[in-house]
C-alpha positions as CSV (number, residue, x, y, z in Angstrom):
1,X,0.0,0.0,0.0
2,X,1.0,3.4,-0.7
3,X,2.5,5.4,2.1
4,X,-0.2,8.3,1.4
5,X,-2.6,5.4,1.4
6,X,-1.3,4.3,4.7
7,X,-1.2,7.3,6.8
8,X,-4.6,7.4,5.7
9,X,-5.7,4.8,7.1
10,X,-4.1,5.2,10.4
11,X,-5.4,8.4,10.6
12,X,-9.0,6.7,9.9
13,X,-8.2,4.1,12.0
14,X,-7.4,6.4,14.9
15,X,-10.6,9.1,14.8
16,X,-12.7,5.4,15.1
17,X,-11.0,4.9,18.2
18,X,-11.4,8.4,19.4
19,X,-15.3,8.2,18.2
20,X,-15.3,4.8,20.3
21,X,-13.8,5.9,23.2
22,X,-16.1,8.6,23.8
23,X,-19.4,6.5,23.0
24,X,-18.8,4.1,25.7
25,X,-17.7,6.7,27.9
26,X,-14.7,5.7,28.2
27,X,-12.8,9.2,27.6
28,X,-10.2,10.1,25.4
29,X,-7.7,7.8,24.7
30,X,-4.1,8.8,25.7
31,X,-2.0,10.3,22.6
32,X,0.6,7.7,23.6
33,X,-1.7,4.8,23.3
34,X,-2.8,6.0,20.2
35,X,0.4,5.9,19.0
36,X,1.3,3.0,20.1
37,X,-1.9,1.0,18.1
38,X,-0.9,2.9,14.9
39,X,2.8,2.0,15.2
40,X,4.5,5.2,15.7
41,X,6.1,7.5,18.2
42,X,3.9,9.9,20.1
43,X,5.1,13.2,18.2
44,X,5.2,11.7,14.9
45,X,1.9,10.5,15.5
46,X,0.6,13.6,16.6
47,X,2.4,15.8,13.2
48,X,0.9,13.0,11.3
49,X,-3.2,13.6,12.5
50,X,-2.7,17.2,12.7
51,X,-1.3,17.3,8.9
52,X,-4.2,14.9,7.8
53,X,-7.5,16.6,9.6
54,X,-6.5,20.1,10.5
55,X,-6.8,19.3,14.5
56,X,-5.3,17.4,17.3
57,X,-6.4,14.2,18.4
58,X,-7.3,16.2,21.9
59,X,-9.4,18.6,19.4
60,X,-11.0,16.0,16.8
61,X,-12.5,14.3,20.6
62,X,-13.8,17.8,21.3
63,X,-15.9,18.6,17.8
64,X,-16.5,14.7,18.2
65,X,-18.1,15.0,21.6
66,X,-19.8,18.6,20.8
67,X,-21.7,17.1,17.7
68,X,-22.6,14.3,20.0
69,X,-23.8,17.0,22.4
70,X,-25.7,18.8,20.1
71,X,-27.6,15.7,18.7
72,X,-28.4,14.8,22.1
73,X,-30.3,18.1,23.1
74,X,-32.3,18.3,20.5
75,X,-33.8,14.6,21.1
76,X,-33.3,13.8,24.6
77,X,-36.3,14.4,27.4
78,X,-34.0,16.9,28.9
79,X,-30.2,18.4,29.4
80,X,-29.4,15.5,32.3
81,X,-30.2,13.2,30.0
82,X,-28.4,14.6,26.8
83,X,-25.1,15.0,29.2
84,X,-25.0,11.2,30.3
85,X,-26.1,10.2,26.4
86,X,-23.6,12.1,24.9
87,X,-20.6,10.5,27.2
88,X,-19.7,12.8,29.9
89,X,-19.7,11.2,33.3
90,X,-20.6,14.4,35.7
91,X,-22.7,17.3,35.3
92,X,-19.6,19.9,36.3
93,X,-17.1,18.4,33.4
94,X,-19.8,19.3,31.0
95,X,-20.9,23.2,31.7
96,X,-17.2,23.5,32.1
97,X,-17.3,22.6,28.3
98,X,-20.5,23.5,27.3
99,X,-20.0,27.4,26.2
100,X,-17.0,26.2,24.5
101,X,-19.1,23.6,22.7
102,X,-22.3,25.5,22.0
103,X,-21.9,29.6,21.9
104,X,-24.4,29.3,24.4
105,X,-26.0,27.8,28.0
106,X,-27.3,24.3,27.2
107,X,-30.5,25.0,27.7
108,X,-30.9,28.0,25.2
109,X,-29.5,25.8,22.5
110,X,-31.9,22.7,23.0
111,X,-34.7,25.6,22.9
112,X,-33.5,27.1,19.7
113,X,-30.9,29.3,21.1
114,X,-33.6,31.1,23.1
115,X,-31.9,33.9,25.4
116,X,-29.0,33.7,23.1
117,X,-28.6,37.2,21.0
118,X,-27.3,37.7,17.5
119,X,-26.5,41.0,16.2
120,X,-26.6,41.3,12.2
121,X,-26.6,43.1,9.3
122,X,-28.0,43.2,5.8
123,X,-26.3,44.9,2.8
124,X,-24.6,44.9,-0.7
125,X,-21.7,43.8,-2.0
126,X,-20.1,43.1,-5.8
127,X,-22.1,39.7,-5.3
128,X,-25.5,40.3,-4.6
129,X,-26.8,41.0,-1.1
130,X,-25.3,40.4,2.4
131,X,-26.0,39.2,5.8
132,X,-23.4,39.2,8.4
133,X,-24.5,37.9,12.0
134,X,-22.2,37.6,14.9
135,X,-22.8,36.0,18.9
136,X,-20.5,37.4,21.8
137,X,-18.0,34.5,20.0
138,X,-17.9,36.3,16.5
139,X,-18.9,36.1,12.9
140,X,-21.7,32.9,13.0
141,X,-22.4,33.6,9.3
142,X,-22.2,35.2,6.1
143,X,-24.7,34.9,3.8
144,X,-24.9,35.7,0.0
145,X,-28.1,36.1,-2.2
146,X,-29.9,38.1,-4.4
147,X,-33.1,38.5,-2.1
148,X,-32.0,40.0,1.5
149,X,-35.5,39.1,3.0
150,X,-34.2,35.2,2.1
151,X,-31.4,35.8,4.0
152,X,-33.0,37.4,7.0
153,X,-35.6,33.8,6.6
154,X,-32.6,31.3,6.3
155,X,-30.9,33.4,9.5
156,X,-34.3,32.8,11.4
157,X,-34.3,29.3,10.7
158,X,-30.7,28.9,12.4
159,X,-31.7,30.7,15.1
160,X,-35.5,30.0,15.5
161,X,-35.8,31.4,19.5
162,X,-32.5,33.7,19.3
163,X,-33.0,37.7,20.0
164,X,-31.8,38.5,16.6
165,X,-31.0,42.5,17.0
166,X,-30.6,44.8,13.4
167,X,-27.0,46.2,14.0
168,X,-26.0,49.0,15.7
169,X,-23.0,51.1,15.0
170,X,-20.6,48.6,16.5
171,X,-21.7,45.9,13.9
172,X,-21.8,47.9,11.1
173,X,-17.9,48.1,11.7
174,X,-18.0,44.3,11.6
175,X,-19.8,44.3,8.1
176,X,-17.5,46.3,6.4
177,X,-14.8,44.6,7.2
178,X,-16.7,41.5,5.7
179,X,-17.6,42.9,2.3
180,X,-14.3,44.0,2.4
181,X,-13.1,40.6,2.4
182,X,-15.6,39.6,0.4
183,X,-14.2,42.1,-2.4
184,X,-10.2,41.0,-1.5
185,X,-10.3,37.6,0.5
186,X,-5.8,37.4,0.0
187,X,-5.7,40.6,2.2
188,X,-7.8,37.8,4.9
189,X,-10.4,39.0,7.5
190,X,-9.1,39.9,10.9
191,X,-12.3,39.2,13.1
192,X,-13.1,36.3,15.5
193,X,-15.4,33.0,13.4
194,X,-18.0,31.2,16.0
195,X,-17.8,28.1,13.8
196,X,-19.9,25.6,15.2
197,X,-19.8,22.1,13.2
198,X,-19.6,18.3,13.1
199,X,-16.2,16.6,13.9
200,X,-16.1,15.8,9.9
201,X,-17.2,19.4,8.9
202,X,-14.5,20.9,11.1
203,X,-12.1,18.8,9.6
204,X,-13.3,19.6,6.1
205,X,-13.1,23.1,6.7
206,X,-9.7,23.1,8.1
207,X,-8.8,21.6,5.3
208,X,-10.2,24.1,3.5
209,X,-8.2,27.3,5.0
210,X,-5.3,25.8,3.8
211,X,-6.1,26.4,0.0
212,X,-4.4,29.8,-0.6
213,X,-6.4,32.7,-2.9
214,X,-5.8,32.4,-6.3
215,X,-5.7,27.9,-5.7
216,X,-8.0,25.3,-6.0
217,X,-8.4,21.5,-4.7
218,X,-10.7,18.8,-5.6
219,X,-13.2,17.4,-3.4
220,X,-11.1,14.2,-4.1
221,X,-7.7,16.0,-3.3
222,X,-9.5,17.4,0.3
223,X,-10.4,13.6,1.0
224,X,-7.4,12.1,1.5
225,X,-5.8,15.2,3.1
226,X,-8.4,14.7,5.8
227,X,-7.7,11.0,6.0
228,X,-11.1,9.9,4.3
229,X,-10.3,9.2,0.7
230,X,-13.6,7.7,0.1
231,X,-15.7,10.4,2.1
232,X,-16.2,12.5,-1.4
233,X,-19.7,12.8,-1.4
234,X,-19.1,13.9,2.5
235,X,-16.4,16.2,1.8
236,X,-18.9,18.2,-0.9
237,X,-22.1,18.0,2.0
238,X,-19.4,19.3,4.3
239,X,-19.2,22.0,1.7
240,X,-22.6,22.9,0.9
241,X,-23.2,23.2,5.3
242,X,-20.7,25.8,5.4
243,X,-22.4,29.0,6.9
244,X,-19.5,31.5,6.7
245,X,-19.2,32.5,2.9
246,X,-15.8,33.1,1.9
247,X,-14.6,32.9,5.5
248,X,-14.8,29.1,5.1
249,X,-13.2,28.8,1.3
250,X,-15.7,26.5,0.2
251,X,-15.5,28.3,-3.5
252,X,-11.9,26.8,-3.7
253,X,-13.0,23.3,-4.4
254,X,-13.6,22.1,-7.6
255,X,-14.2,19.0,-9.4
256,X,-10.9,16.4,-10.2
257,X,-11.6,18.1,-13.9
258,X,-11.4,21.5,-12.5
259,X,-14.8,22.4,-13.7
260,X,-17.1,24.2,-11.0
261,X,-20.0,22.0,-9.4
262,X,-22.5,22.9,-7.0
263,X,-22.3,25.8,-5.0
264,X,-24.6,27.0,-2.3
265,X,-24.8,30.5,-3.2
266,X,-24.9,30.1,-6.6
267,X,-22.3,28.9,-9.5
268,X,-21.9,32.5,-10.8
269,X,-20.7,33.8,-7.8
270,X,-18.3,30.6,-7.6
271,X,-17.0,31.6,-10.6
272,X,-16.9,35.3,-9.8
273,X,-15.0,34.8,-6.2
274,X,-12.5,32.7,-8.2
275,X,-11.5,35.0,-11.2
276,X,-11.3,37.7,-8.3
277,X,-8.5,35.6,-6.5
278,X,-6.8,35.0,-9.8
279,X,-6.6,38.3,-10.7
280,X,-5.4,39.5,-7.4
281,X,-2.9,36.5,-7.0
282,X,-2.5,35.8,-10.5
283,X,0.6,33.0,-10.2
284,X,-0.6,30.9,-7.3
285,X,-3.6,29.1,-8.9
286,X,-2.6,25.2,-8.7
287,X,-5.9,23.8,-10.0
């Protein structure tokens, strides 16, 4: 087997035992047991899932146990219930975690994010229209269309009980810094992201910050640098969940051919925020 192929695999090999771990509550395994069932040394091991999923092993058992979290309040009878189903042993370890996890108390997110407050804006860039939105974390999404009120309805719908406030002053700094961006992503956007996602999407999109401006990747090529060479379909669903336009570079990735497929705000402005990144960084695309 390759060598690509087989740090692959041990990098599959070990997120199972992670995912394991924390199902039957048995806690994250140490890094140097890890190691020691893929066959390396400790730091080599470490370099090695880093390089292939964008996080540590510590950090891919965080998102893993956060998703795990987050499915668990929506369905279970109540938040005592979700904390034991979702592998945490004592009440105290999980609020400890739980802001961290969520953007918010436990209880506000398994209501919808009731109590929980989200500033945005709405305006106009070179794409279409705009909605920025940001919690006390930061930015929680950028959204691009051609109808604002659609963007306002698809911001409700992430948010159903959230306070969602039109943006003061203070905000409006935040948007045009975005649309900013937005026009020049190379010169990159110095703001804080609340990006809340699966273990798999996190990865994904990590994977994803790493494609300069001006450079593309296939949803094949960002598969097996994430370990998962089969996950393709995955990869592009990981893709079309992204809620932070250009933030997340989700308009990097094309097909193996290089042609453009699906985008969730639209193939035109795929192609547009591409071009735009050529022409700004015109020797760096590697698609």
């Amino acid at each position: 087997m390759p060598r690509v192929e087989q740090h692959a695999a041990t990098v599959t090999a070990a997120c199972r035992s992670i995912e394991n771990s924390l199902e039957s509550s048995a806690g994250l395994p140490e890094l140097h047991t890890l190691a020691e069932q893929a066959g390396l040394s400790p730091a080599y091991f470490h370099r090695l899932f880093k390089r292939l999923t964008g996080l540590t092993p510590r950090d891919y058992a965080a998102a893993h146990r956060a998703q795990r979290v987050r499915e668990h309040l929506r369905s279970a009878d109540s938040v005592t219930e979700a904390i034991y189903q979702a592998g945490f042993n004592s009440n105290g370890r999980f609020y400890e975690a739980a802001d961290r996890m969520l953007g918010m108390k436990p209880a506000d997110f398994r209501n919808g994010g009731s109590n929980a407050v989200i500033h945005f804006a709405v305006g106009q860039c070179s794409l279409g229209a705009i909605l920025v939105a940001g919690s006390e974390r930061g930015v929680c999404a950028i959204l691009l269309d051609d109808d604002p009120e659609a963007l306002v309805h698809d911001l409700q719908q992430r948010f159903p009980r959230a306070t969602l406030v039109g943006a003061d002053s203070g905000f409006e700094q935040w948007m045009a810094q975005v649309v900013g961006f937005v026009e020049a992503p190379a010169l990159g956007l110095d703001l804080p992201l609340d990006v809340q996602g699966s273990a798999f999407q996190q990865r994904v999109w990590n994977a994803l910050a790493d494609i300069a401006p001006g450079s593309t990747a296939s949803y094949a090529q960002i598969a097996r640098c994430i370990g998962s060479p089969n996950a393709v379909r995955a990869v592009a669903g990981a893709c079309a969940a992204n809620p932070l336009a250009v933030a997340i570079p989700c308009h990097r990735v094309v097909r193996s051919d290089g042609g453009l497929s699906g985008y969730r705000w639209g193939i035109e402005r795929k192609q547009a925020l591409l071009d735009r990144e050529r022409q700004q960084a015109p020797d760096q695309n590697l698609a």
